[in-house]
DSSP file (Angstrom, degrees, kcal/mol; ACC not computed):
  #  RESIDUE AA STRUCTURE BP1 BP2  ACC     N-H-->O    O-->H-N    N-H-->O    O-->H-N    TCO  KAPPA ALPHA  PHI   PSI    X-CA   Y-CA   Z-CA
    1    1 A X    >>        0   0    0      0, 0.0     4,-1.6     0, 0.0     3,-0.5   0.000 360.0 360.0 360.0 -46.3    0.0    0.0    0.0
    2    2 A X  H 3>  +     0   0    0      1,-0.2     4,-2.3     2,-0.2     5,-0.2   0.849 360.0  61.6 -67.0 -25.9    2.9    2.5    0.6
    3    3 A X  H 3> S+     0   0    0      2,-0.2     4,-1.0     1,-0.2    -1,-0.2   0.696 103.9  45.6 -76.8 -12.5    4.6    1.7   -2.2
    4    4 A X  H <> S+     0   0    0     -3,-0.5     4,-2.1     2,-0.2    -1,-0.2   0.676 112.9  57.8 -79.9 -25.8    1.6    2.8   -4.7
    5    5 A X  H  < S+     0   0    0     -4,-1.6    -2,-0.2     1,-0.2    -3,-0.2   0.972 108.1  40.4 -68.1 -46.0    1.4    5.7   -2.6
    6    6 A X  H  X S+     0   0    0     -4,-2.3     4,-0.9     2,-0.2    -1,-0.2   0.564 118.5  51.1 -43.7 -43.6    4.8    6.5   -3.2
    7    7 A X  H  X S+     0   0    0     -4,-1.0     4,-1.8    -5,-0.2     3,-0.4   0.981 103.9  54.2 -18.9 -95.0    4.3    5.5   -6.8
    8    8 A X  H  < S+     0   0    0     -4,-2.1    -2,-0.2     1,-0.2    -3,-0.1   0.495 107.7  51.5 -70.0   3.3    1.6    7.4   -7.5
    9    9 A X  H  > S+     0   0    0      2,-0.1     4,-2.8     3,-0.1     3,-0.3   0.697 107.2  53.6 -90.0 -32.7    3.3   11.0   -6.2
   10   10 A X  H  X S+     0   0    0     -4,-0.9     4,-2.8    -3,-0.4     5,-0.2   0.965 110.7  41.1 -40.6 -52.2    5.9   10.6   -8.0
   11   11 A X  H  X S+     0   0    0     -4,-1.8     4,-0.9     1,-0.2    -1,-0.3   0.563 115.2  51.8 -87.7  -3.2    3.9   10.1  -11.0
   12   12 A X  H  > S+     0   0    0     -5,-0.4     4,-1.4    -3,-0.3     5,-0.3   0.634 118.5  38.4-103.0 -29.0    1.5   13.0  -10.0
   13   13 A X  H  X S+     0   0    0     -4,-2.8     4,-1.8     1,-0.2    -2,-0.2   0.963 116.0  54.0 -86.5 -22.9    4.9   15.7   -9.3
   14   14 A X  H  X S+     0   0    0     -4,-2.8     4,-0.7    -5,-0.2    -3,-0.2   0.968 112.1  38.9 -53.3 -60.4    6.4   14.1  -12.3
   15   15 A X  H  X S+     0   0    0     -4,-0.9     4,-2.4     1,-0.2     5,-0.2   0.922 114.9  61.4 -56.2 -34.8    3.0   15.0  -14.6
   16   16 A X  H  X S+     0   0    0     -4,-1.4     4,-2.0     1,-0.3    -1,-0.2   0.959 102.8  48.3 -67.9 -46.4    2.9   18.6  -12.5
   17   17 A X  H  X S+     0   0    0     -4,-1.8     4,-1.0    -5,-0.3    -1,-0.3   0.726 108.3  47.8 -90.4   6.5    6.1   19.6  -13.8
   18   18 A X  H >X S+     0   0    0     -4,-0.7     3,-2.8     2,-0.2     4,-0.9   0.878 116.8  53.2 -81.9 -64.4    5.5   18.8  -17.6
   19   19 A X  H 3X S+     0   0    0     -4,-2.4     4,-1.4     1,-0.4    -2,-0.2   0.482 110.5  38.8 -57.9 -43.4    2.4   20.8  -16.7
   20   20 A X  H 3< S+     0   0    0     -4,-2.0    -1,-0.4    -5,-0.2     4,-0.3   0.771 121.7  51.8 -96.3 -29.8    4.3   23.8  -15.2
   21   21 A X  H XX S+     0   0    0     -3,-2.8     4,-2.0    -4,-1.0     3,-1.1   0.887 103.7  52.8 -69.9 -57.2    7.0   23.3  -18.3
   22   22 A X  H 3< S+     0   0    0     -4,-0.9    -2,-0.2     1,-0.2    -3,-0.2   0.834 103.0  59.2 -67.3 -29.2    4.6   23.2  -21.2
   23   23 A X  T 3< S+     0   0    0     -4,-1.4    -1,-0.2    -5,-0.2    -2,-0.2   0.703 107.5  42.1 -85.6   8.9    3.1   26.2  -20.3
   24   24 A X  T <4 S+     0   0    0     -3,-1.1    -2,-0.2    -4,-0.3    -1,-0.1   0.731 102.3  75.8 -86.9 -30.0    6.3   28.3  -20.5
   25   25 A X  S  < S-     0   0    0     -4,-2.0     6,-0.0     1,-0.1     3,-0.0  -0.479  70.3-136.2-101.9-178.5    7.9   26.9  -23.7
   26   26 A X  S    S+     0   0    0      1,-0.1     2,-0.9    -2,-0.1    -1,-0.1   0.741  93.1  54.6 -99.0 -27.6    7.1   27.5  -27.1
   27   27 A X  S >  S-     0   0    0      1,-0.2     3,-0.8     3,-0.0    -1,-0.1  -0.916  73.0-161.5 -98.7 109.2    7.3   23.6  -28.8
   28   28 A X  G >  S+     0   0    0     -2,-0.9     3,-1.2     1,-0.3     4,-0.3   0.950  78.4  61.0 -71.7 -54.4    4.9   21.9  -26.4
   29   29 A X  G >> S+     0   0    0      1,-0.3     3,-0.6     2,-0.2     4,-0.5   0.402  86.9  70.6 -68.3 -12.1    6.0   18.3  -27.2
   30   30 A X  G <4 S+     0   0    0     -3,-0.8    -1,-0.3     1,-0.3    10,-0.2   0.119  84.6  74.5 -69.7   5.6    9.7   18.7  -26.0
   31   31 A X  G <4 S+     0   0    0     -3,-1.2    -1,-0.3     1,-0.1     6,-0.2   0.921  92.3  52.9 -97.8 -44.5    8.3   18.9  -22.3
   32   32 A X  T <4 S+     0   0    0     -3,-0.6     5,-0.2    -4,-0.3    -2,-0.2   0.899  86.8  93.1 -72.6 -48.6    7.7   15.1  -22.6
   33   33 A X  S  X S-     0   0    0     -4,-0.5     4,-0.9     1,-0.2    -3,-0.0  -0.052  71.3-148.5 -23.2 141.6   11.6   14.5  -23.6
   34   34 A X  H  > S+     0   0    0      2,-0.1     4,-1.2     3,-0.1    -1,-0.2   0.696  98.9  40.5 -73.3 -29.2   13.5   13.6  -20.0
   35   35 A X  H  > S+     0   0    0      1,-0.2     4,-0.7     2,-0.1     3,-0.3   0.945 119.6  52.3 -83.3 -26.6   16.8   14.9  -20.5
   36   36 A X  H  > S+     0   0    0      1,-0.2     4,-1.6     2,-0.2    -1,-0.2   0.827 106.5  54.3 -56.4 -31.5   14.8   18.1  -22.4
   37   37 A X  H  X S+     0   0    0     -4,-0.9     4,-0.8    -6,-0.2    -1,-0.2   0.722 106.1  50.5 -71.1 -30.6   12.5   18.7  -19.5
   38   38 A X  H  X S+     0   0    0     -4,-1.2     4,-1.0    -3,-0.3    -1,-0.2   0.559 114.4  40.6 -52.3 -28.5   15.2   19.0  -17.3
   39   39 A X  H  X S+     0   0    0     -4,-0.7     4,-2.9     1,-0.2     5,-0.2   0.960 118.2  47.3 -83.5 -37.8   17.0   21.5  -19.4
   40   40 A X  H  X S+     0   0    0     -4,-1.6     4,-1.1     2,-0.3    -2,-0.2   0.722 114.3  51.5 -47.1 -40.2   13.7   23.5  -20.4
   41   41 A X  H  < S+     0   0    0     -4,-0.8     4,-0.5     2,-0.2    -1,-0.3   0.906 112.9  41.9 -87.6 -44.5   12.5   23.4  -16.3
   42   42 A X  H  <>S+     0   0    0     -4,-1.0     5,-1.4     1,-0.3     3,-0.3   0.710 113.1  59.2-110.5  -7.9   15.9   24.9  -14.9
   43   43 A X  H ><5S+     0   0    0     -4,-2.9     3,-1.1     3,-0.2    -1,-0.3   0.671 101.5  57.9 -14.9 -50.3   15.7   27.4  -18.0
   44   44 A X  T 3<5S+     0   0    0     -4,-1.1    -2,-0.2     1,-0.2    -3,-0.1   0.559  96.7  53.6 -45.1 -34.9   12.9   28.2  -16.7
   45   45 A X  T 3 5S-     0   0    0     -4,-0.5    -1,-0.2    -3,-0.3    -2,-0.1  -0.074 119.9 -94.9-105.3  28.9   14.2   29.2  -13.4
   46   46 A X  T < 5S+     0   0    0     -3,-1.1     2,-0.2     1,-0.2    -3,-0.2   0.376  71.5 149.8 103.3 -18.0   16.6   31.6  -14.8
   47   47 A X      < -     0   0    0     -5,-1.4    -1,-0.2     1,-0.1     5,-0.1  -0.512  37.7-129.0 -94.2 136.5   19.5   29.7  -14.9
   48   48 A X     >  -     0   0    0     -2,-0.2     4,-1.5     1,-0.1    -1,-0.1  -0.076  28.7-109.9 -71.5 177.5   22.6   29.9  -17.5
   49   49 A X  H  > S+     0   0    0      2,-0.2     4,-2.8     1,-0.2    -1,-0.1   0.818 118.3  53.5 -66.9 -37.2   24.0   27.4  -19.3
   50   50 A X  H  > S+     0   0    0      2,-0.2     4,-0.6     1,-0.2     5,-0.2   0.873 108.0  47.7 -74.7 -35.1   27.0   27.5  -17.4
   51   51 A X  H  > S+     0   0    0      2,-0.2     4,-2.0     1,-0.1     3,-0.3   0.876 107.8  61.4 -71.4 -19.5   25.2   27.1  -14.0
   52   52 A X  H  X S+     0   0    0     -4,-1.5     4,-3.3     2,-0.2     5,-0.2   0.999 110.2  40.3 -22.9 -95.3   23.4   24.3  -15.7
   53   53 A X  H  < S+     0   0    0     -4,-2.8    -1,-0.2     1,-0.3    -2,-0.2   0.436 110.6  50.6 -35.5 -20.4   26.6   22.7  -16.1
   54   54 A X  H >X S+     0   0    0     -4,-0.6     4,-1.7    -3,-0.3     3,-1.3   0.812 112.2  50.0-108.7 -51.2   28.3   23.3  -13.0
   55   55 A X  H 3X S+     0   0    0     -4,-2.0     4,-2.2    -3,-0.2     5,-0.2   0.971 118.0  44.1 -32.6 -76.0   24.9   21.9  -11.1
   56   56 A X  H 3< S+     0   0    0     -4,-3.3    -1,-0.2     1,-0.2    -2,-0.2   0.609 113.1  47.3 -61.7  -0.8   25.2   18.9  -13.5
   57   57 A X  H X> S+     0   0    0     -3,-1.3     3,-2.3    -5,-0.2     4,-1.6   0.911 116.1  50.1-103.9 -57.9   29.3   18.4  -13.1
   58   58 A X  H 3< S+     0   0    0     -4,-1.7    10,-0.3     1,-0.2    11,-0.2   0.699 111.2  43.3 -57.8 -18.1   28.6   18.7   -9.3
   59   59 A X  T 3< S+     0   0    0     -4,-2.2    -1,-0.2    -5,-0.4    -2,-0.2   0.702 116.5  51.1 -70.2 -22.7   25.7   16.0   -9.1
   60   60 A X  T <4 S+     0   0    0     -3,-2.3     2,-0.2    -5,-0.2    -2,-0.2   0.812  88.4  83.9-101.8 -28.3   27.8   13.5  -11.5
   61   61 A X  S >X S-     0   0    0     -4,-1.6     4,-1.3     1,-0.1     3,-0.8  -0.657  77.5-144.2-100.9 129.1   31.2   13.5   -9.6
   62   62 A X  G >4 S+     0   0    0      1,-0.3     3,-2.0    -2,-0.2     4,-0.4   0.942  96.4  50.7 -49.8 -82.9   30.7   10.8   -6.8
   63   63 A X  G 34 S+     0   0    0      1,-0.3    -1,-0.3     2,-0.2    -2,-0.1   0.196 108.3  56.7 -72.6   3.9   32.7   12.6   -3.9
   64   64 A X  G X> S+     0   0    0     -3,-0.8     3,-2.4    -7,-0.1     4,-1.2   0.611  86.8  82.5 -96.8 -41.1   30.6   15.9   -4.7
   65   65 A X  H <X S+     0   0    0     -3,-2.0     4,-1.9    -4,-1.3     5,-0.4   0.851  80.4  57.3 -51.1 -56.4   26.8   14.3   -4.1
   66   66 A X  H 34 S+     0   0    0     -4,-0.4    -1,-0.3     1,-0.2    -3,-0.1   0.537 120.5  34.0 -76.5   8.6   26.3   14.4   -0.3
   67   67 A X  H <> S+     0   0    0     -3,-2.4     4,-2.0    -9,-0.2    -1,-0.2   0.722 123.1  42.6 -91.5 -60.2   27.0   18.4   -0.5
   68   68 A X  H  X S+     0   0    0     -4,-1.2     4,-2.5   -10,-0.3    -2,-0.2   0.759 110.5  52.4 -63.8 -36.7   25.3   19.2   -4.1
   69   69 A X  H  X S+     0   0    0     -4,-1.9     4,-0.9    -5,-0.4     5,-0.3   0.999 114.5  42.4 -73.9 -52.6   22.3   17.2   -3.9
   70   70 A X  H >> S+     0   0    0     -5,-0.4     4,-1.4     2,-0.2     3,-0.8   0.897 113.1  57.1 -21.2 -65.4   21.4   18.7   -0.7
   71   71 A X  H >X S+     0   0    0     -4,-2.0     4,-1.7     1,-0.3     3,-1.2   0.956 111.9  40.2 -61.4 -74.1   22.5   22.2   -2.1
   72   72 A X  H 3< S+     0   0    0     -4,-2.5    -1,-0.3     1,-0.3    -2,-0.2   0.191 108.0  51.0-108.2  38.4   20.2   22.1   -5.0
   73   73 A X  H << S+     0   0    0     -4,-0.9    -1,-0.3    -3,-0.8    -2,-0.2   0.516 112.1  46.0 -95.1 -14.8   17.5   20.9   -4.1
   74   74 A X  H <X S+     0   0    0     -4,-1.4     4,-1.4    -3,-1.2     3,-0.5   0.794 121.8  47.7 -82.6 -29.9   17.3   23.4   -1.0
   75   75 A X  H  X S+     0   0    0     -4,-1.7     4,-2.1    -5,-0.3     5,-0.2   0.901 116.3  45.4 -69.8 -55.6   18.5   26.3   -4.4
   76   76 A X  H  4 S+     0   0    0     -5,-0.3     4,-0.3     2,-0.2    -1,-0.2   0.416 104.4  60.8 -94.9  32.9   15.8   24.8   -6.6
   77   77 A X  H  > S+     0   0    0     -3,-0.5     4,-1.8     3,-0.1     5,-0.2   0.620 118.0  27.1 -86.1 -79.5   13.0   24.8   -4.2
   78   78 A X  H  X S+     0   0    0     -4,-1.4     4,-0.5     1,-0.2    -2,-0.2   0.708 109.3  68.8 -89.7  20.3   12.9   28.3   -3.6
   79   79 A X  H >< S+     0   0    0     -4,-2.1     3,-3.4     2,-0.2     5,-0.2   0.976 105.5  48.4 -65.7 -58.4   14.4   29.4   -7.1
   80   80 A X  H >> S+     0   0    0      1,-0.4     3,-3.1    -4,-0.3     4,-1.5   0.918 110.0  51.5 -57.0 -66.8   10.8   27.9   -8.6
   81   81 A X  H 3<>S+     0   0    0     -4,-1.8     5,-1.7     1,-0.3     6,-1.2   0.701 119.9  42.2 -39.5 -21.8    8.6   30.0   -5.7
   82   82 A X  T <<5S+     0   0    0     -3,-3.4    -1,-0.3    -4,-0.5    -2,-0.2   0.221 110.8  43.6-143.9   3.1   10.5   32.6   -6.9
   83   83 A X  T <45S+     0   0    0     -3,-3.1    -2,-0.2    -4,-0.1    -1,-0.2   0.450 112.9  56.4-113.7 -14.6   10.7   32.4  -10.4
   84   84 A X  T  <5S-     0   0    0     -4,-1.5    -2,-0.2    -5,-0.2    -3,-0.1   0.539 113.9-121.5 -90.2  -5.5    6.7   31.6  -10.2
   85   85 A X  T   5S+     0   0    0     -5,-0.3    -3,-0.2    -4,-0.1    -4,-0.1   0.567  79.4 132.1  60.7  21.5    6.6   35.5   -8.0
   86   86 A X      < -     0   0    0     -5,-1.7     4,-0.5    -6,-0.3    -4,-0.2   0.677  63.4-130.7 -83.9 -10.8    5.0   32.8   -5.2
   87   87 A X        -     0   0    0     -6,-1.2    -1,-0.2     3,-0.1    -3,-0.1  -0.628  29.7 -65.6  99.2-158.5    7.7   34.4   -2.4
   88   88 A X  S  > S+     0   0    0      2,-0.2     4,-1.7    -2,-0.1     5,-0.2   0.593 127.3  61.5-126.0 -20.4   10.1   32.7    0.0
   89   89 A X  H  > S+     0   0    0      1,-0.2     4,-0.6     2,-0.1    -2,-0.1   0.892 108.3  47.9 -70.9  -8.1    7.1   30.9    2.3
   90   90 A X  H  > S+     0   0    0     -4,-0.5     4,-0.5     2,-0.2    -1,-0.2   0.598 102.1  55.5 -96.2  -4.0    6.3   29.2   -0.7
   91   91 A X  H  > S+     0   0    0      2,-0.1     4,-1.0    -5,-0.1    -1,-0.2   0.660 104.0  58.7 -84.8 -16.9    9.6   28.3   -1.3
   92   92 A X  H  X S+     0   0    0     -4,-1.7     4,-1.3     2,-0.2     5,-0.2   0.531 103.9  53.6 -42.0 -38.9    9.4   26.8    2.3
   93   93 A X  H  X S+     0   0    0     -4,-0.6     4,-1.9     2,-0.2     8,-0.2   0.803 107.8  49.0 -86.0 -32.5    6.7   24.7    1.1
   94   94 A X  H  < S+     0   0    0     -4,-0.5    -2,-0.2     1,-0.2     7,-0.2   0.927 112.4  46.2 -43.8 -52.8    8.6   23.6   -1.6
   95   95 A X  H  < S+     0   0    0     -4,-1.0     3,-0.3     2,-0.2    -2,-0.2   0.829 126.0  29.4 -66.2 -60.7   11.2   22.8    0.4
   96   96 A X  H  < S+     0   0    0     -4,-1.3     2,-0.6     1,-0.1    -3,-0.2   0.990 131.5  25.0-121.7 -89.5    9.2   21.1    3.0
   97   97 A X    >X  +     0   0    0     -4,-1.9     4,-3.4     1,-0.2     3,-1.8  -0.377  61.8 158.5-110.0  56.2    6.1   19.6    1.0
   98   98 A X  H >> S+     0   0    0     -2,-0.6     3,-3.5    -3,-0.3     4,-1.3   0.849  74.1  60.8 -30.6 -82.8    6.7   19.0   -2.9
   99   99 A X  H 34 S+     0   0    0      1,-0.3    -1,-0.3     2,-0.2     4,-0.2   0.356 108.9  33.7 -64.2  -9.7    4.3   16.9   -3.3
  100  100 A X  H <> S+     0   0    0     -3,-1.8     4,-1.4    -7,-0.2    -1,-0.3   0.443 124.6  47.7-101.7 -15.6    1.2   19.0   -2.3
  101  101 A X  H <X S+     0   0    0     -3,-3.5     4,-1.5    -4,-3.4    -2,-0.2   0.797  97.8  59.6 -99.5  -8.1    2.9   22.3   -3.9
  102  102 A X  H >X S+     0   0    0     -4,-1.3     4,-2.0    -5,-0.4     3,-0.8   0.987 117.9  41.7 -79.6 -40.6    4.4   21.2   -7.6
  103  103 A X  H >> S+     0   0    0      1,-0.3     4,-1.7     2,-0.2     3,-0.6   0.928 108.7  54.2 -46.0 -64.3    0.2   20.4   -8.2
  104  104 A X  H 3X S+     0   0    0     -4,-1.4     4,-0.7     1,-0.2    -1,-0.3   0.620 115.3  43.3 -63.1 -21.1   -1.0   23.3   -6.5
  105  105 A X  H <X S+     0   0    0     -4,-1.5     4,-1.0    -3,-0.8    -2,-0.2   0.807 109.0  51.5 -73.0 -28.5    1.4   25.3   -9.1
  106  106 A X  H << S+     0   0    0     -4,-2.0    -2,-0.2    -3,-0.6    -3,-0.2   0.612 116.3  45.5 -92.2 -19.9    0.7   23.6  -12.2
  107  107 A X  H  < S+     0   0    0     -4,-1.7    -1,-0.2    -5,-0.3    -3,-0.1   0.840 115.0  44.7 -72.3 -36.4   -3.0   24.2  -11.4
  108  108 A X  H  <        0   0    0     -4,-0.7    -2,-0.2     1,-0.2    -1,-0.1   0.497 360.0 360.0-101.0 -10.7   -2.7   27.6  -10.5
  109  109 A X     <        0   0    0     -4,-1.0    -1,-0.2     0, 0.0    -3,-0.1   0.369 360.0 360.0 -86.0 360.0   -0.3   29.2  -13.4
């Protein structure tokens, strides 16, 4: 039983961010790509290509993950409140409760 619950948020924050993704970009069907949605979503929040890169060189290098993963997900939590104009308690909520706020964004933009 927990494991469909756990299942089935995944797949409900997964669907919330093509949702919050296709309505920023211009080609709708690229939302669906994975490695495209990723670039398209943190595009989205502002970010350059290079900070792109430096996010993705610090997630890939083994002896970097128990700082960086930490680091941006607490960075992209409230970048999205803040890229959405939702403020820094709603980047708290991010932080805190994904799974009831990526919905409640993709409903509400």
């Amino acid at each position: 039983m927990t494991m469909i619950f756990v299942v089935g948020t995944l797949i409900i924050m997964y669907l919330s961010i093509i949702v919050i993704i296709i309505k920023d970009i211009e080609i709708k069907g690229m939302a669906l790509v994975p490695g495209v949605n990723i670039y398209y979503y943190l595009k989205m929040l502002g970010l350059s290509k290079i900070d792109m890169i430096i996010l993705l060189i610090g997630i890939l290098i083994p002896f970097t993950r128990p700082f960086m993963i930490p680091f941006t997900y607490i960075l992209l939590s409230f970048m999205v409140a803040y890229a959405m104009e939702k403020g820094a308690l709603f980047g708290f909520i991010f932080l805190l409760f994904p799974f009831i706020a990526y919905p409640v964004l993709a409903i509400a933009r």
